[in-house]
N, C-alpha and C positions, 0 to 999 in steps of 0.2 A: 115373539120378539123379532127385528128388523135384523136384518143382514149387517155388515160392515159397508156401508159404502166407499167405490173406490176414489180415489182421486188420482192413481195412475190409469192412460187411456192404455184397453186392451191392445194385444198388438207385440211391433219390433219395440225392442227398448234401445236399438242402433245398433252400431255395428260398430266393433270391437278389435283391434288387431293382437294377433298374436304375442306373446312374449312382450306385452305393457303391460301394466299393472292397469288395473279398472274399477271403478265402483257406480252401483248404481242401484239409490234408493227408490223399493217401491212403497207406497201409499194408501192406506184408506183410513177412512173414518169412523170412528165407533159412533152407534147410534143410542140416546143416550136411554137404559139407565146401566149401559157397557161402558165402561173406559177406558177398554185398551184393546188392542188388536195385534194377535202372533200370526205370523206365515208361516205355509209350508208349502212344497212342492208336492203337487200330487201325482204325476205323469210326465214323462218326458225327461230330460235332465240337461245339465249344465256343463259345457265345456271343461275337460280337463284341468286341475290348477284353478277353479272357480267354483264359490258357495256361496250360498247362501242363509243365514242365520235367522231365529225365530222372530227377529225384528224388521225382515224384511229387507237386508243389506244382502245384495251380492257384491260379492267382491274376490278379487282375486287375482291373478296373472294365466290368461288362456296359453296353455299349451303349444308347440308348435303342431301343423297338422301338416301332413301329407299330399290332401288336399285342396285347392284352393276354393275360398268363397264357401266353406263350408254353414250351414243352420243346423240352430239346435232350437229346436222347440222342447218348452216346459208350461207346465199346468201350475200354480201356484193361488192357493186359497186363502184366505184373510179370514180370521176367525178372533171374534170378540171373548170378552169374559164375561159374558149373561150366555 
């Protein structure tokens, strides 16, 4: 069977400030005879105050941090229902 292909491009998904509320949908395509596709983070993780749901929604209000200009890298997989 085929993978999910994505339709968000690998990568930054922007940049984000502190103490605002955010959201921001990721994307892919079930190939067919799958018709749906859940996320999940596999590695890494998400800013304080931010998540992400089996739909692919993060969202949230980032934390304050201490430091400035801080990254957060996360791994997130796209998995069909075949």
């Amino acid at each position: 069977m085929a993978q999910p292909v994505w339709n968000t491009s690998a990568g930054s998904i922007g940049t984000y400030p502190s103490l605002i509320s955010m959201a921001f949908q990721l994307s892919a395509s079930a190939v067919l005879p799958a018709v749906s596709v859940t996320y999940a983070i596999i590695s890494g993780r998400l800013p304080n105050g931010v998540s992400m749901d089996e739909d692919g929604l993060i969202v949230g209000t980032p934390s304050l941090e201490t430091v400035d200009n801080l990254t957060y890298s996360f791994v997130v997989r796209a998995t069909d229902n075949s």
